[in-house]
C-alpha positions in Angstrom: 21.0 -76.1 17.3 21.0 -74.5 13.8 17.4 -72.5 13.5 18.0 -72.4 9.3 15.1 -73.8 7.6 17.2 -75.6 4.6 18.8 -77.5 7.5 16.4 -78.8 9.3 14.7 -80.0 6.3 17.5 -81.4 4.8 19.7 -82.9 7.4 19.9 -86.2 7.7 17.8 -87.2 4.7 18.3 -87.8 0.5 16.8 -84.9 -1.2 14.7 -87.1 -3.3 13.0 -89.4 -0.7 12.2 -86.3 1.0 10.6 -84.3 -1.9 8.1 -87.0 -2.7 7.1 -87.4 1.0 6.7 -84.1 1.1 4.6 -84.4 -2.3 2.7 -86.7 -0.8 1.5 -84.7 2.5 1.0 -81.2 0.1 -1.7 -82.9 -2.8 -3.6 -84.4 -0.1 -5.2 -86.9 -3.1 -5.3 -83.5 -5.3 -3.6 -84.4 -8.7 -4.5 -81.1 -10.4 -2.8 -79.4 -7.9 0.6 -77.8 -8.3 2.9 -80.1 -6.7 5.9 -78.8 -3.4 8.5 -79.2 -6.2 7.7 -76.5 -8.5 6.5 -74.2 -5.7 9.6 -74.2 -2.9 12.7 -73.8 -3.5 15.4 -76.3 -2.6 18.2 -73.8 -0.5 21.6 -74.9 -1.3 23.7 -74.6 2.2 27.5 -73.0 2.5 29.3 -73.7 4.9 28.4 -70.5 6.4 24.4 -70.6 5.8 22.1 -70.3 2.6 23.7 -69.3 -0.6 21.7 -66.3 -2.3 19.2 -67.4 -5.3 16.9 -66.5 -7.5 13.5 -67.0 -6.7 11.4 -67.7 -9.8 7.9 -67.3 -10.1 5.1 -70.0 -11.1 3.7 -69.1 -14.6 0.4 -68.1 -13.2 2.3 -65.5 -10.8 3.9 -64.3 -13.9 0.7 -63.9 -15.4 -1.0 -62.1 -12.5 1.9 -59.9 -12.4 1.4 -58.8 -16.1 -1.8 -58.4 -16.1 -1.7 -55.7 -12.3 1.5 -53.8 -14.7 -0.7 -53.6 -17.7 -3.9 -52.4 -15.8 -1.7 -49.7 -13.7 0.0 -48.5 -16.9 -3.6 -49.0 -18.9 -4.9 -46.8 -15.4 -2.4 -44.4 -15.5 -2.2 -43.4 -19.3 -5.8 -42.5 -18.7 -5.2 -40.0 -15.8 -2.7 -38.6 -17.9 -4.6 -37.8 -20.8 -8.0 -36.6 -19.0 -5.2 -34.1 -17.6 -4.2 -32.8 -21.1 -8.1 -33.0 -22.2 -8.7 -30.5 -19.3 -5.4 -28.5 -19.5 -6.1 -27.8 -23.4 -10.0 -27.2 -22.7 -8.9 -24.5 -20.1 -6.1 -23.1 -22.2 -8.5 -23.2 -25.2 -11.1 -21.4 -23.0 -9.0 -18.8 -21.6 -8.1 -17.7 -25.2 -11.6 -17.4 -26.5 -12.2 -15.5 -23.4 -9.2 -13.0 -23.8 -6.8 -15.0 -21.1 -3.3 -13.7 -20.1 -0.8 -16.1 -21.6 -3.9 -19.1 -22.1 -4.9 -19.1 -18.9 -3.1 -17.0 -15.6 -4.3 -18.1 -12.0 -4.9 -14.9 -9.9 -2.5 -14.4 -7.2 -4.3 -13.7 -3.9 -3.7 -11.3 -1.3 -1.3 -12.3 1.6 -0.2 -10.3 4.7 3.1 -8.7 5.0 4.5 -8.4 8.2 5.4 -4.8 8.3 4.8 -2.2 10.9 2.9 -2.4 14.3 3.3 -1.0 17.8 1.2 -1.1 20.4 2.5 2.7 21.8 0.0 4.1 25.0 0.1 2.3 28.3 -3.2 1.2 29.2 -3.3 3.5 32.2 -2.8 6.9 29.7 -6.3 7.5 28.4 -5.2 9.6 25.0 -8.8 11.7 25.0 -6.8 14.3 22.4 -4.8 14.2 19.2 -3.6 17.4 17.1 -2.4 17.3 13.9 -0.9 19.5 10.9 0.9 19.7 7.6 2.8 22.5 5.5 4.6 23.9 8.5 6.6 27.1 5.8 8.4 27.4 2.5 11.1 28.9 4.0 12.5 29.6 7.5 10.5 31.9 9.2 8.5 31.9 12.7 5.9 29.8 13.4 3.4 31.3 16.5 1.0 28.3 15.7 3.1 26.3 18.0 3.0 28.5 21.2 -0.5 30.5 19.9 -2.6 27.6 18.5 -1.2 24.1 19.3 -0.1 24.1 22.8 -2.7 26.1 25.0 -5.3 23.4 23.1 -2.9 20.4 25.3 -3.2 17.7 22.7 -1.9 14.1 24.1 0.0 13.8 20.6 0.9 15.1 17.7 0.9 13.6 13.7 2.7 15.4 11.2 1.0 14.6 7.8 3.6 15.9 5.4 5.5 19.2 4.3 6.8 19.6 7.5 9.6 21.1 6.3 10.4 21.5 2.5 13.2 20.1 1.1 13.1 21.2 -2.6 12.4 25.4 -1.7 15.4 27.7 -0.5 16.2 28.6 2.9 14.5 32.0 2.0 12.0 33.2 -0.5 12.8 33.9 -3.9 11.2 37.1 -3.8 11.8 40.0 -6.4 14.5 41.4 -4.1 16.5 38.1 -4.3 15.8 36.6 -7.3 18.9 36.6 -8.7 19.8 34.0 -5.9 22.2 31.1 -7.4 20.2 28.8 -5.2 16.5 30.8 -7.2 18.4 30.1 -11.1 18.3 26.7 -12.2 17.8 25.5 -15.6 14.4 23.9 -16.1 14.1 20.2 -15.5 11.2 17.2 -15.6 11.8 18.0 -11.2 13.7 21.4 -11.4 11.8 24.6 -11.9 13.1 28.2 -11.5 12.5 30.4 -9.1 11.2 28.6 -6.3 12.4 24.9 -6.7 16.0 24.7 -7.4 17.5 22.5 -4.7 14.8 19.9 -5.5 16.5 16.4 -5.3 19.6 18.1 -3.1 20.1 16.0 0.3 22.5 19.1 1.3 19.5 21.4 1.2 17.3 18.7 2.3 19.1 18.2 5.5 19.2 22.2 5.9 15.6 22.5 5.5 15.0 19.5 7.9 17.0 20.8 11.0 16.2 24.7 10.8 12.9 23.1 11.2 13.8 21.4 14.1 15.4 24.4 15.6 12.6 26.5 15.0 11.9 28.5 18.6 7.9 27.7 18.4 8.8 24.0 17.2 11.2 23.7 20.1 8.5 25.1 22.4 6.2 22.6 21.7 9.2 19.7 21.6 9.6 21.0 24.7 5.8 20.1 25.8 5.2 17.1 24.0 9.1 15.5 25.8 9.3 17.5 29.0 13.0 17.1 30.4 14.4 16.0 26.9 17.3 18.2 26.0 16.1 20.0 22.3 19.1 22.2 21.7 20.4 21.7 18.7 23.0 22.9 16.0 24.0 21.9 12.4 27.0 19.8 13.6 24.9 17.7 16.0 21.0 17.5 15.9 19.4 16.5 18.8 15.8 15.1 18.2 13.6 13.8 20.8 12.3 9.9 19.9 9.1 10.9 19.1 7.2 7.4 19.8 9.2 6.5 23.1 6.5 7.3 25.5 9.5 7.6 28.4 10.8 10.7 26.9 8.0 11.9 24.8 4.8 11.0 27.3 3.2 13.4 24.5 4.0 12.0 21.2 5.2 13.4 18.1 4.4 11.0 15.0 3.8 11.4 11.3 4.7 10.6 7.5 5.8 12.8 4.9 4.1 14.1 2.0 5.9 15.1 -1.8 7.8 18.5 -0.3 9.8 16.9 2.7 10.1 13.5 0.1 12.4 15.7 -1.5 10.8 16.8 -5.1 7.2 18.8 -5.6 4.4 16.0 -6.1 7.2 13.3 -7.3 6.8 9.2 -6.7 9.2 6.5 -7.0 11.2 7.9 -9.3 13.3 9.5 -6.9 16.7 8.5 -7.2 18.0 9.4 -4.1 14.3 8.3 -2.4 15.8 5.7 0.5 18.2 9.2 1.7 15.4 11.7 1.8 13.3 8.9 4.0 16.3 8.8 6.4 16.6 12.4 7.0 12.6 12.7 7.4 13.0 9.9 10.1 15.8 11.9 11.6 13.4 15.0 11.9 11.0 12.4 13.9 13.8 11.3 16.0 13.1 7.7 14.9 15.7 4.7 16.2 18.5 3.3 13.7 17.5 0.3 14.2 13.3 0.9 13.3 11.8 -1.4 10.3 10.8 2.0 8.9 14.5 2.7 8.0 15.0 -0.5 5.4 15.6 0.4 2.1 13.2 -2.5 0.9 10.0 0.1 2.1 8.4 3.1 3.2 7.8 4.9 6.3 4.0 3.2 6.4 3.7 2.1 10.4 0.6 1.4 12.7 0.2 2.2 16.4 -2.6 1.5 18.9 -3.6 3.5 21.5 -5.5 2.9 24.4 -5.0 -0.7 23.8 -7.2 -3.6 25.0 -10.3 -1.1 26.2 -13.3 0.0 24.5 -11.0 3.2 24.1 -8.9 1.7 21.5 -7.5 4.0 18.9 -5.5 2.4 15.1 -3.8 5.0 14.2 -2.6 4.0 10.5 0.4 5.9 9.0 0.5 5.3 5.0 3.7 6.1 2.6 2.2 7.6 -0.6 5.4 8.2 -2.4 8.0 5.5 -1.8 6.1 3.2 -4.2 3.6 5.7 -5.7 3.6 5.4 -9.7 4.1 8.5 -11.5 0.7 10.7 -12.7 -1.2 9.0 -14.7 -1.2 10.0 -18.7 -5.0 11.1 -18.8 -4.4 13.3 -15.6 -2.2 15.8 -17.3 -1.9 14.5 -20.8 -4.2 17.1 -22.1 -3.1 20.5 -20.5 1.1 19.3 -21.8 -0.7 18.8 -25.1 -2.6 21.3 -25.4 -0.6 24.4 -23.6 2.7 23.8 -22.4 4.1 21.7 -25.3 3.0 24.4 -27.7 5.5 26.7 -25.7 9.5 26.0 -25.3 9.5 28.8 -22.7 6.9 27.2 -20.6 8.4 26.8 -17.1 6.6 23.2 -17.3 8.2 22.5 -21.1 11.1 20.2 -19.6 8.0 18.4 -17.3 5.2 17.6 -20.1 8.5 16.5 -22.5 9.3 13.5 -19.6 5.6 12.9 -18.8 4.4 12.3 -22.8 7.6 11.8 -24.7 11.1 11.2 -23.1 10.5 9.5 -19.8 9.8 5.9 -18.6 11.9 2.5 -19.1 11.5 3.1 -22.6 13.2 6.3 -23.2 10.6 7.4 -26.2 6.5 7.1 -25.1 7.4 9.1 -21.5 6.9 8.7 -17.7 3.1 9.1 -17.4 1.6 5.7 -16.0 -0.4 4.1 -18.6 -1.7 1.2 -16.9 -4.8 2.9 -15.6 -6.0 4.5 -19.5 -5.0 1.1 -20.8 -6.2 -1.8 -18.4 -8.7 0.0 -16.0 -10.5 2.3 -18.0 -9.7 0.2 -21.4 -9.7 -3.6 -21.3 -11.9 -3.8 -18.9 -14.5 -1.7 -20.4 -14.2 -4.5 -23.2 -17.3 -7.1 -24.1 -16.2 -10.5 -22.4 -13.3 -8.9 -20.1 -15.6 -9.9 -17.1 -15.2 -13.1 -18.0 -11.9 -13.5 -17.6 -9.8 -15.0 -15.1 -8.1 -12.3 -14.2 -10.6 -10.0 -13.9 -10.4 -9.4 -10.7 -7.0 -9.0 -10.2 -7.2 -6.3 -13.3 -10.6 -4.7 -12.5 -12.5 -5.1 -10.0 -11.6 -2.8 -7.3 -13.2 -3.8 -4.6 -11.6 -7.9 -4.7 -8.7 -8.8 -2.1 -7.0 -10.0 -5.6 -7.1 -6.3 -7.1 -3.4 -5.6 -8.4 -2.0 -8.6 -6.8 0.1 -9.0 -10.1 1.5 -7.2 -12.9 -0.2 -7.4 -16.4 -0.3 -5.8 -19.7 -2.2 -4.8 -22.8 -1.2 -5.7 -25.8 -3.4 -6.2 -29.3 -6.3 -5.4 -27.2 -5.7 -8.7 -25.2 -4.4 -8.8 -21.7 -1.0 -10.9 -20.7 1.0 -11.5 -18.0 3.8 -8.7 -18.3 6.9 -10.0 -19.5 10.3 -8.8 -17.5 12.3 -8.7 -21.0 10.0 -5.6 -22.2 11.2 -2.5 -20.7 7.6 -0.9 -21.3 6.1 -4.1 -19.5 8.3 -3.7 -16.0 7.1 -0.6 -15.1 4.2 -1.3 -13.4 3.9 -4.1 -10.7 0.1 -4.1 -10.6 -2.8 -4.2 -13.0 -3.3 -0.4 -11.7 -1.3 3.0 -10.7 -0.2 2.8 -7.7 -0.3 4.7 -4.8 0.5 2.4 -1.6 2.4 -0.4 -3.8 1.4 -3.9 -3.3 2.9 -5.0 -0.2 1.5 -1.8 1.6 -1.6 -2.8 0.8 -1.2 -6.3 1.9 0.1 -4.7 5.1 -2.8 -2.0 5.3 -5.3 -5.0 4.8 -4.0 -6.9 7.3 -3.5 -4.5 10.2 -7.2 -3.3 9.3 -8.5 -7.2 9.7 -6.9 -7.6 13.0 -8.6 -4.3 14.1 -11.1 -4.6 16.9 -10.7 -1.1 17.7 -13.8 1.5 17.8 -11.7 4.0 15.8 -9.2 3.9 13.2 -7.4 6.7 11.8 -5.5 6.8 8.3 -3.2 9.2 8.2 -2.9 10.3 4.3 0.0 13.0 3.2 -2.2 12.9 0.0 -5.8 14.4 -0.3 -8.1 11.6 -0.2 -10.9 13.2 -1.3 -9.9 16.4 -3.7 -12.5 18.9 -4.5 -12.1 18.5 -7.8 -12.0 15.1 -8.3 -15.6 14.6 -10.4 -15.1 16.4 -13.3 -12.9 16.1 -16.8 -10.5 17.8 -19.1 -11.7 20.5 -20.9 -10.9 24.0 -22.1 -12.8 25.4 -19.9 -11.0 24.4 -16.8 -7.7 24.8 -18.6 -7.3 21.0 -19.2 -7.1 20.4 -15.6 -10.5 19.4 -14.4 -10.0 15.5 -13.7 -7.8 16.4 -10.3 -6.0 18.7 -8.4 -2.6 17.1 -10.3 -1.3 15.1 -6.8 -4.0 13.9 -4.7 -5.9 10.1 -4.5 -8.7 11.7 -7.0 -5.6 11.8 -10.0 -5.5 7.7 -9.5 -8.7 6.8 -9.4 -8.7 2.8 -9.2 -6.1 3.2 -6.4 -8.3 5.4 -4.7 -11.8 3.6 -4.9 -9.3 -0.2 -4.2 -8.5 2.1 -1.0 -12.4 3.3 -0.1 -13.7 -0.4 -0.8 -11.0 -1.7 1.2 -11.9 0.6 4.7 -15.6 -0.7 3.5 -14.9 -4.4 3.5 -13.3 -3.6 7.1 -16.1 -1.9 8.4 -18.0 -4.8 7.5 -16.4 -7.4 9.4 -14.5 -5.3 12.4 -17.0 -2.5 12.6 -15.6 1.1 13.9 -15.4 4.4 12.3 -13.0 5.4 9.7 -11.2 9.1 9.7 -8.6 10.2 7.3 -6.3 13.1 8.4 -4.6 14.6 5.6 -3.4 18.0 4.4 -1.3 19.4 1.4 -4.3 21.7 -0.1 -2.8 25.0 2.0 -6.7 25.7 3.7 -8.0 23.3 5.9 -11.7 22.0 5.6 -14.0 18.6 6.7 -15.8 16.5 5.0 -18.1 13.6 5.1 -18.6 10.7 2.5 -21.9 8.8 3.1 -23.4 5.7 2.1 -26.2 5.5 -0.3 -27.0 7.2 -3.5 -28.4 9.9 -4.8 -25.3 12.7 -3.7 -22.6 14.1 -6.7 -20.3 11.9 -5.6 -22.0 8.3 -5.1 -21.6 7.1 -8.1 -18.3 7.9 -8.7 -16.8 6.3 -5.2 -19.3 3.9 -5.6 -21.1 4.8 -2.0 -24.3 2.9 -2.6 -23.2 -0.3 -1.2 -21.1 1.2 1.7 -21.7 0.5 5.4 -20.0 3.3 7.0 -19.5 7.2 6.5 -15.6 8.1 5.7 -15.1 11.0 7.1 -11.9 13.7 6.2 -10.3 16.2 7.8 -7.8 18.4 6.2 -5.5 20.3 8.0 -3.3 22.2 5.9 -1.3 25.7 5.9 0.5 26.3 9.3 2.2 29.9 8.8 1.5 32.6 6.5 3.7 31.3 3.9 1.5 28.0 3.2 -2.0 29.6 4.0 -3.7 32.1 2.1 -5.9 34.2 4.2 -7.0 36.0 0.9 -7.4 32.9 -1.1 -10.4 33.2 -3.5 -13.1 30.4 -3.5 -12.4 29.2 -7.0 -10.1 26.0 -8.8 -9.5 23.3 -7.0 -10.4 25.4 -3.5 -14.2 25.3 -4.0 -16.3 21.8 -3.4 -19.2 21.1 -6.1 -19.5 17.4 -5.3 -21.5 17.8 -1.5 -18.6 16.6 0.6 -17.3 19.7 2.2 -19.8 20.2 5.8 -19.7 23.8 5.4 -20.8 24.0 1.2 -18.3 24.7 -1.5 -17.1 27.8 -0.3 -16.9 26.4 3.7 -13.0 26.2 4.4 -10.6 27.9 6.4 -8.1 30.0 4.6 -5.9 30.7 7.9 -3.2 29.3 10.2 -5.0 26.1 11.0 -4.0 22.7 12.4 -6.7 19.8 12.9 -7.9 18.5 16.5 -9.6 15.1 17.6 -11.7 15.5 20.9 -12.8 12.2 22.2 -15.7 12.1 24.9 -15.6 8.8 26.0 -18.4 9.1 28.2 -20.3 10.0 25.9 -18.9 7.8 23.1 -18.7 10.6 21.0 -16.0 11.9 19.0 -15.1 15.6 17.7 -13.5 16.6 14.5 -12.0 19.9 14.4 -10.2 23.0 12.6 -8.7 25.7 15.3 -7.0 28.5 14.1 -3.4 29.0 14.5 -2.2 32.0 15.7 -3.4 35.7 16.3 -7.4 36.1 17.2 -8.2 32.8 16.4 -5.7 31.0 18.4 -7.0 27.6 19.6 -10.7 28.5 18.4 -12.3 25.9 17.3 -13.2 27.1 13.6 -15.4 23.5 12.3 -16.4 21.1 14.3 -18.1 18.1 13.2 -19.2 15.5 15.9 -20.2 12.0 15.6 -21.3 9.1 17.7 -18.8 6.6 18.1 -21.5 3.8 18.4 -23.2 4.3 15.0 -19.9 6.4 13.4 -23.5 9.3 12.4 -23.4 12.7 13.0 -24.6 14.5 16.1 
């Protein structure tokens, strides 16, 4: 039997007796009342069903229906223009208030997912760790190896730059051979006669790298730190123990580079051939082919832990300071090409100052020197109402997550999102100069945030804090006062981004921060406390720390780099009340730089030994702290 509803109505009756029955049953005595007729549909039947039809609606439907579209549009026109109302007020707002572009929305920080390795077994206690930079100029012997470094037995090793130099000769340019083709150059912005010729060649790059490696004291200590690993090597094939594959080096050998093993004399992104020179560093390391650190698209920056998972846990953080590092900023140098080397063609630094101020950068005619710091940093946001602004943070507020998140620019003393089709707007990719880059210091702010560790170590190739990092340009200090022309006090929004940063940390995650560093060529410690009322607080901003930073500088491992008769004067003596041992307290000899940790005693020992001779493996300064409350002892 047929289940179709038309049919069953239908069948068997006239169409009209059965609408006015069915009229009859629906009004129930109702007269006002629509009647069946007009509100069902007669279904016409085929012979293979219900033919399709139009359904119309009763004019009160229609009505209804009009009314819900006219409401909904009514509704929705509304919405739309309390959007524009707000969208004009905010881009109205932004404008008065000095807004990039109307109104920018500050990017915020996210995590990168670079570097990481978790390297000790938890059954290896590491209790030592020696470290060192600014092995020798040339090739020459180096006793700190077999004299210094190995009777003190570290349980690894960090290299913190200049561990060979890849810009200098294979021998000194001394009067005797200074007639050298490879001591004649003519001077360039990153070429300078006598002593850096090859800077920029790979060839002599490469040279510099492996006589390192072939060193006899250097090979002595490979020898200790990856017992059974064959170390013989020759130009044609260079043999290099992995230096963080505890199965062949139980001892290992770590480290970044610094500006001389980078390839050029304090130089930054600029490098053209920067991804090469990073490769042969890696190769001195011994470092796998296959290692993140070897992409193009970063530095060497890495992290490991040690002791892992115990209330011995060590972060040891390796940073990159050149790969993304902006060139010096103008108001670092601007002054001394200005005022001296400018005014004489025959300056050795003539070709340098004409890049920095005048021929250099995307633009070909305002030079290299990074102007973002002098313009947005110490500029627009020294401006009445910049605090106001959005972007503020992002541009200058140094201690936000947001700080240099994005790239902006000053232009008619209002700041704008930079705009790609402006060479002079690209060449910056933060609101700052950089150091780290941004990523890195996404990176560095997220291994830092998943620390739980009781000490973390940042291992800097560049001087964190310089000894003459408080002072400015004058005559008197031969237009060189603001910095030592290379170090973390030269950049000084990257620098105190970088301090507040280990701060916010220390906050949350606790522990106690040391940086190892070097480059300076004498090797000294110092201590950076919270609180006011020192030479320095106000210019790191200390007064709202939580923790002491502490530095120790390791620098000068043969008597090419140190200076036994160095003079306590420039940049060597300390007037801001870092240095433990006053301004004249550093160590002018062979030195390298020791960690001792107690852990019994939860105490931790920062120290300078000598190198080689008498002081051999004497401890030379020593500064100890608690590990509980990161305070001296």
């Amino acid at each position: 039997m047929s289940t179709l509803f038309g049919e069953q109505l239908w069948r068997g009756r006239g169409e009209q007796e059965q609408t006015q029955r069915l009229n009859a049953d629906f009004s129930n005595g109702m007269s006002s009342g629509p009647s069946f007729e007009t509100d069902v549909v007669q279904i016409p039947l085929t012979p293979n069903g219900p033919a399709a039809v139009v359904i119309p609606l009763s004019p009160r439907s229609q009505r209804l229906g009009y009314a819900r579209s006219a409401g909904a549009a009514i509704i929705f026109a509304l919405l739309l223009a309390t959007m524009a109302a707000l969208l004009v007020a905010t881009i109205l707002r932004c404008r008065r208030e000095g807004a990039a572009w109307g109104c920018l929305v500050p990017k915020k920080a996210t995590s990168e997912p670079w570097g990481g390795s978790t390297l000790w077994p938890p059954k290896k206690l590491l209790s030592s760790l020696a470290f060192g930079s600014c092995s020798a100029y040339d090739v020459r012997q180096q006793p700190i190896w077999e004299q210094g470094i190995i009777p003190s037995q570290p349980d690894a090793w960090v290299w913190l730059g200049d561990m060979f130099y890849a810009d200098e000769p294979p021998f000194e340019c001394s009067p005797a051979n200074i007639n050298a083709s490879a001591c004649q150059c003519t001077p360039t912005w990153y070429r300078a006669p006598p002593f850096m010729c090859p800077a920029g060649d790979q060839d002599n790059a490469r040279d510099k790298m492996v006589a390192q490696v072939q060193q006899p004291g250097y090979q002595a200590f490979l020898r200790y730190a990856c017992p059974g690993f064959d170390t013989h090597a020759d130009l044609a094939a260079l043999t290099v123990p992995p230096g963080d594959d505890l199965e062949a080096c139980p001892r290992p050998v770590l480290g970044v580079y610094d500006d001389h093993d980078y390839g050029i004399n304090n130089f930054n992104r600029r490098l053209p051939s920067k991804h090469s020179m990073k490769q042969i560093f890696l190769d001195a390391l011994g470092v796998p082919a296959s290692s993140p650190r070897r992409l193009a698209q970063q530095g060497i920056q890495w992290a490991y832990k040690l002791n892992p998972g115990s209330r011995q846990e060590v972060d040891l953080v390796l940073l990159d300071e050149r790969y993304e590092r902006a060139p010096l900023p103008c108001e670092a140098r601007g002054d001394w090409c200005q005022n001296i080397v400018l005014k004489d063609p025959k300056h050795v630094e003539y070709a340098w100052c004409q890049d920095y101020l005048l021929t250099g950068g995307a633009t070909g005619s305002d030079g290299s020197c990074c102007k973002a710091d002098g313009a947005i940093y110490n500029g627009w946001c020294k401006q009445e109402g910049s605090a106001r602004d959005p972007l503020w943070d992002v541009a200058c507020n140094a201690s936000s997550p947001n700080f240099g998140q994005q790239p902006v620019y000053v232009t008619n003393g209002s700041l704008h999102a930079s705009d790609t089709s402006y060479a002079a707007q690209t060449e910056e990719q933060s609101s700052f100069c950089e150091l780290l880059g941004a990523p890195q210091r996404r990176w560095l702010d997220g291994v830092l945030s998943s620390s739980r560790a009781p000490v973390k170590l940042i291992a800097s190739g560049s001087v964190l804090f310089g000894s003459s990092g408080l002072g400015t340009n004058s005559k008197e200090n031969n237009w060189q006062g603001w910095c030592s022309g290379d170090d973390w006090d030269c950049y000084r929004p990257a620098q105190l981004n970088l301090l507040h940063t280990l701060q916010r940390h220390a906050a949350h995650t606790g522990g106690c921060y040391i940086v190892l560093t070097g480059d300076y060529h004498f090797s000294d410690i110092k201590a950076a406390m919270p609180g006011s009322g020192t030479n320095y607080s106000t210019t790191y901003g200390t007064e709202g720390w939580v923790t002491p930073i502490y530095q120790v500088m390791a620098s000068g491992m043969s008597n090419s780099t140190a200076r036994p008769d160095a003079p306590c004067d420039g940049y060597r003596r300390e007037t801001s009340g870092l240095r433990i041992e006053g301004e004249c307290g550093f160590v002018k000899v062979p030195a390298f730089g020791m960690l001792v940790f107690d852990w019994d005693k939860r105490q931790l020992s920062m120290q300078i030994r000598g190198g080689e001779g008498a002081t051999g493996g004497k401890v030379l300064q020593q500064l100890t702290i608690s590990l509980d409350t990161c305070q001296p002892i």
